[in-house]
SEMARLO-143582 format. One record per residue (C-alpha): residue number from 1; residue in three letters; x, z, y. Coordinates in nm, 3 decimals. Each point is the difference from the previous one (the first is absolute). Layout:
# SEMARLO-143582
nr / rest / east / up / north
NUM / ALA / X / Z / Y;
...
END
This chain:
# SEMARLO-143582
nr / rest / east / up / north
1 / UNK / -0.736 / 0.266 / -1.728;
2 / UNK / 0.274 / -0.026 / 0.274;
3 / UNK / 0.306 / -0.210 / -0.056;
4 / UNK / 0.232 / -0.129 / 0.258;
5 / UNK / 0.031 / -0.393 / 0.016;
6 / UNK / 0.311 / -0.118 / -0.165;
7 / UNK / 0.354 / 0.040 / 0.086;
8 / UNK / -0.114 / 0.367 / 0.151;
9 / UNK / -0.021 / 0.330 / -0.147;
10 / UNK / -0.190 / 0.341 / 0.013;
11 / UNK / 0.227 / 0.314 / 0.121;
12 / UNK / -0.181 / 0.246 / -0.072;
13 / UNK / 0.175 / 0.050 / -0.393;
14 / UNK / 0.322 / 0.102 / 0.205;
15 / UNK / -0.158 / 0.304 / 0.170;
16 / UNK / 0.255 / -0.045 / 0.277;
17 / UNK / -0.107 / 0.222 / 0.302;
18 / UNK / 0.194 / -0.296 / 0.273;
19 / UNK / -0.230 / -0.259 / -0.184;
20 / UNK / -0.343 / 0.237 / 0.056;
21 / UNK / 0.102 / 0.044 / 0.355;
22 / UNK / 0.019 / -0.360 / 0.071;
23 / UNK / -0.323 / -0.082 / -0.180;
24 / UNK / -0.178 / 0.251 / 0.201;
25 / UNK / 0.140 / -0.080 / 0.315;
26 / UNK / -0.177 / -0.335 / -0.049;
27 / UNK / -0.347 / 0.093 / -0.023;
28 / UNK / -0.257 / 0.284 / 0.145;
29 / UNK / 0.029 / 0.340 / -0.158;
30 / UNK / -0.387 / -0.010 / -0.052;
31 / UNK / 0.116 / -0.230 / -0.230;
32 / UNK / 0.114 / 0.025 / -0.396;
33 / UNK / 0.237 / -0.224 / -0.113;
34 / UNK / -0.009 / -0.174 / -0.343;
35 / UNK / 0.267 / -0.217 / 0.027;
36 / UNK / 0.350 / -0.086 / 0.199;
37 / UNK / 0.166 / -0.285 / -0.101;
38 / UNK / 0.361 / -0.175 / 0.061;
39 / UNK / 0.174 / -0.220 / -0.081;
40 / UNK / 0.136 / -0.012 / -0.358;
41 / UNK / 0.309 / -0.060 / 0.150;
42 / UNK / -0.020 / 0.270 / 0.267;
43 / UNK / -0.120 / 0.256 / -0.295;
44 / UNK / 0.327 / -0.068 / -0.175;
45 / UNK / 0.220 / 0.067 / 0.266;
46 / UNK / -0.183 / 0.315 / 0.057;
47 / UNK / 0.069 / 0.122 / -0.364;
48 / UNK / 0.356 / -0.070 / -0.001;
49 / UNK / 0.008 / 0.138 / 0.329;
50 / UNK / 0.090 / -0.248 / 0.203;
51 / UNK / -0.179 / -0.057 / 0.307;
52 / UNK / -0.350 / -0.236 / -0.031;
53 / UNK / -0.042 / -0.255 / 0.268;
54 / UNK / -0.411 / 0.093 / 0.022;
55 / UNK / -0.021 / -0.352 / 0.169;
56 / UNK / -0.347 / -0.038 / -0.149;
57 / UNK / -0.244 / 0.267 / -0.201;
58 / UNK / -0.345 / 0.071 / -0.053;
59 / UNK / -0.250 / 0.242 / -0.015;
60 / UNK / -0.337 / 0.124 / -0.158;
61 / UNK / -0.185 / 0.326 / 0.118;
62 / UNK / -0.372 / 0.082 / 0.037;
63 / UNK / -0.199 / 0.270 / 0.216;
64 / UNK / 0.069 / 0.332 / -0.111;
65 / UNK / -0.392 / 0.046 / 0.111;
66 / UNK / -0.155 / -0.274 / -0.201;
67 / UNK / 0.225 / 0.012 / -0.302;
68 / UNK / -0.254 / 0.213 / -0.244;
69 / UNK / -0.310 / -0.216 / 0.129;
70 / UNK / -0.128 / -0.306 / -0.059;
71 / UNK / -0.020 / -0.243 / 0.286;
72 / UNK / -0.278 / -0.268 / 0.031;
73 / UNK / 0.011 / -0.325 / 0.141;
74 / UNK / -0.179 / 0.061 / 0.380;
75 / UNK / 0.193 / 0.305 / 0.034;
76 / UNK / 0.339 / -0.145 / -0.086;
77 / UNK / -0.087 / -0.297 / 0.224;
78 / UNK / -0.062 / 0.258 / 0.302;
79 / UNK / 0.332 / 0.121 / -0.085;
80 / UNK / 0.207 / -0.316 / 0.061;
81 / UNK / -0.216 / -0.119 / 0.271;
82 / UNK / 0.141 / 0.323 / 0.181;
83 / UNK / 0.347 / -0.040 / -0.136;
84 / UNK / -0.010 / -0.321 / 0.125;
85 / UNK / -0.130 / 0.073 / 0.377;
86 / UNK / 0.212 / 0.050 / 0.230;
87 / UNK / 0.326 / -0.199 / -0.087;
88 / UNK / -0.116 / -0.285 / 0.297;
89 / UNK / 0.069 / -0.363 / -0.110;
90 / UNK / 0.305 / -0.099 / -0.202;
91 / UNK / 0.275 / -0.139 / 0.159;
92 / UNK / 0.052 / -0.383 / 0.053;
93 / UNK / 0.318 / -0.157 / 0.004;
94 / UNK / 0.340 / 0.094 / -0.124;
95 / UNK / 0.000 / 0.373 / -0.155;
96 / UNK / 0.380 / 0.024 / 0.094;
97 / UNK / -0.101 / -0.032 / 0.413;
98 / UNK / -0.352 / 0.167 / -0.027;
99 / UNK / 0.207 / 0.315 / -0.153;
100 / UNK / 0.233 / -0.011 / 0.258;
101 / UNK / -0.196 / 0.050 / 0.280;
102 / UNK / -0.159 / 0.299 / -0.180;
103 / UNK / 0.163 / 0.386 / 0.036;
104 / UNK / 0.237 / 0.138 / -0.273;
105 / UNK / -0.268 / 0.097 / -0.271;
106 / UNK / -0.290 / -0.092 / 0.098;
107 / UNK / -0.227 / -0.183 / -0.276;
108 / UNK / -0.158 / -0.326 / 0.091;
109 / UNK / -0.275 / -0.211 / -0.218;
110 / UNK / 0.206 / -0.348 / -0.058;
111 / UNK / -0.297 / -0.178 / -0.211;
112 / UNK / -0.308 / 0.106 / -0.287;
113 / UNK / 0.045 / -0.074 / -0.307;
114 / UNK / -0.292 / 0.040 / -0.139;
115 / UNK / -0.330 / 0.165 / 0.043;
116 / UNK / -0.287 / -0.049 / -0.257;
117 / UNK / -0.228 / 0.255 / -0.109;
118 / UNK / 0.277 / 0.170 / -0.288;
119 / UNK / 0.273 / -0.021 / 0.237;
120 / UNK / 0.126 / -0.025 / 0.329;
121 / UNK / 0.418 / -0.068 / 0.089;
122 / UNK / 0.142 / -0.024 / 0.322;
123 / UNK / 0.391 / -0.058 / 0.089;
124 / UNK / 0.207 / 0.184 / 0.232;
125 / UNK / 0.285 / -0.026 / 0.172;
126 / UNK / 0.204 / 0.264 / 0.160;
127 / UNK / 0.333 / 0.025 / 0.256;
128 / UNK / 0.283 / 0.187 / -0.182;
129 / UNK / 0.302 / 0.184 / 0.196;
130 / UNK / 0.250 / -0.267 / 0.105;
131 / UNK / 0.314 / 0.030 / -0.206;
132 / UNK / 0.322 / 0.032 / 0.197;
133 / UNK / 0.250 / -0.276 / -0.054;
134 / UNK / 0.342 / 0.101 / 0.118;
135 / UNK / 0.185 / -0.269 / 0.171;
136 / UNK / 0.338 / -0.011 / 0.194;
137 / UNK / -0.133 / 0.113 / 0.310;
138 / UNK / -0.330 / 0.165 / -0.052;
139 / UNK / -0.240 / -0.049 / -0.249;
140 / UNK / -0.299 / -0.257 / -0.030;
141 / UNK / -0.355 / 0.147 / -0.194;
142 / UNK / -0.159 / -0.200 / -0.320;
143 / UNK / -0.390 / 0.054 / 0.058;
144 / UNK / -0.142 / 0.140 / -0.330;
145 / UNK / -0.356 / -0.061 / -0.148;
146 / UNK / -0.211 / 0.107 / -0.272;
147 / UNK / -0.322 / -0.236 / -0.105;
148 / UNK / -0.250 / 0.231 / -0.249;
149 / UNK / -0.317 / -0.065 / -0.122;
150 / UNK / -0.314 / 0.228 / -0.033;
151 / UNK / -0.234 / -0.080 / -0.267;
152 / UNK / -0.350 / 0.206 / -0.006;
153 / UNK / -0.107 / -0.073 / -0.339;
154 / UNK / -0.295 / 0.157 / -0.210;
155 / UNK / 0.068 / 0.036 / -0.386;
156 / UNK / -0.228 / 0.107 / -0.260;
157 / UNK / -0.164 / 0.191 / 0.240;
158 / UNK / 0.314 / 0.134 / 0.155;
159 / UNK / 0.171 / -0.072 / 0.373;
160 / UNK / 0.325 / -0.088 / -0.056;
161 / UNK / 0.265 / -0.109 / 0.319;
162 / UNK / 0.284 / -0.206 / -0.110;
163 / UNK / 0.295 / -0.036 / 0.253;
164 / UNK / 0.260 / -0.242 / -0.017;
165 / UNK / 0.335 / 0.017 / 0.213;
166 / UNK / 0.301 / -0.277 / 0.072;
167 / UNK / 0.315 / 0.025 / 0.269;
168 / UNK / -0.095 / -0.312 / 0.192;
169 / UNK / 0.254 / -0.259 / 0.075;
170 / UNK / -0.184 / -0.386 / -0.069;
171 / UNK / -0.327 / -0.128 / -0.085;
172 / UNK / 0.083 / 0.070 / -0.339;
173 / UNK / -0.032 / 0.342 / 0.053;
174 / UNK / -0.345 / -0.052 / 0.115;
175 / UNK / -0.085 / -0.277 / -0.294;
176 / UNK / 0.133 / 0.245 / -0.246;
177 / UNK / -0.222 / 0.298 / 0.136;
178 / UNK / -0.314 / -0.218 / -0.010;
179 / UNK / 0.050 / -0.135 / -0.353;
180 / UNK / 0.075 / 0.404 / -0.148;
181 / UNK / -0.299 / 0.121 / 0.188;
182 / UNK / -0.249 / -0.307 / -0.126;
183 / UNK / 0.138 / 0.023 / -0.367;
184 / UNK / 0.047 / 0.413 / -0.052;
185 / UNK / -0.373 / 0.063 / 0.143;
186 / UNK / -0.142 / -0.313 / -0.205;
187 / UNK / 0.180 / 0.147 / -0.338;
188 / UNK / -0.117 / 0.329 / 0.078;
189 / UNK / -0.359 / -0.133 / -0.037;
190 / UNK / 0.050 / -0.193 / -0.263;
191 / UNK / 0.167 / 0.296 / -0.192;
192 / UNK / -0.278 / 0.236 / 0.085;
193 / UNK / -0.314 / -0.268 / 0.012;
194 / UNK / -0.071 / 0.085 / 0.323;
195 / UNK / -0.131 / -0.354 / 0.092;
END
């Protein structure tokens, strides 16, 4: 059972073809995704056609190659030990500076969440396009930045990734990412008794 946590809603029911685009440009193509959720506020702007914000949304998809088998416990624990190698330490410090010294879209581990032998979460920060400010004379650019967590996560004998995204502008941003992450992957267990 997959449900978004609250305040957020599954697209999919609206079959909308800009909605699909933006859920798969999120995630791998090897992957198949099971859920891409907004905002409930976002999703009603969408179907009165008004333009959603998409400050924050979230995502469910699995391997397309290991979503007929069943996955045991060493072999999903090789998995996120390789998902995991590779991203270097997490950033110390304040995410706002550590993202600015980083190039326009590059990905950057910020902190792990969690890593136990049913899951493993890591958050990540990434440098947006500045936005252009007009001004009098000139312009000045707002630096952008997205915060989204990956969550590795084995279910009834299934791999599941959950990604969570935010705009980042304060620590809240960050708090609130952390908090969504921790709660959606522990309900998700609970629902499913994968503990």
């Amino acid at each position: 059972m997959l449900d978004s946590p609250a305040g957020y809603a599954d697209t999919t029911f609206t079959g909308s073809p800009r909605l699909q685009e933006l859920a798969e440009s999120l995630t791998s193509a090897s992957n198949r995704i099971l859920l891409f959720a907004v905002s409930d506020a976002d999703l009603r702007r969408f179907t009165l056609g008004d333009p959603p914000e998409f400050r924050r949304y979230m995502l469910v998809a699995t391997p397309r190659t290991m979503e007929r088998e069943r996955v045991a416990q060493p072999a999903f624990e090789r998995l996120a030990e390789e998902a995991l190698r590779g991203l270097g330490p997490p950033a110390e410090g304040d995410i706002a500076k550590h993202l600015e010294a980083q190039p326009v879209g590059a990905s950057t581990a910020l902190a792990e969440l969690r890593r136990d032998p049913a899951a493993v979460s890591v958050l990540r920060g990434t440098r947006l396009e500045p936005t252009r400010i007009p001004r009098m004379f000139g312009h000045d650019e707002r630096q952008n930045f997205m915060l989204s967590s990956s969550t590795l996560m084995l279910v009834r004998g299934k791999v599941l990734n959950l990604s969570v995204f935010t705009l980042y502008d304060s620590a809240d941003d960050a708090a609130w990412i952390r908090t969504v992450t921790v709660r959606w992957t522990e309900q998700l267990q609970r629902l499913n008794g994968a503990r």
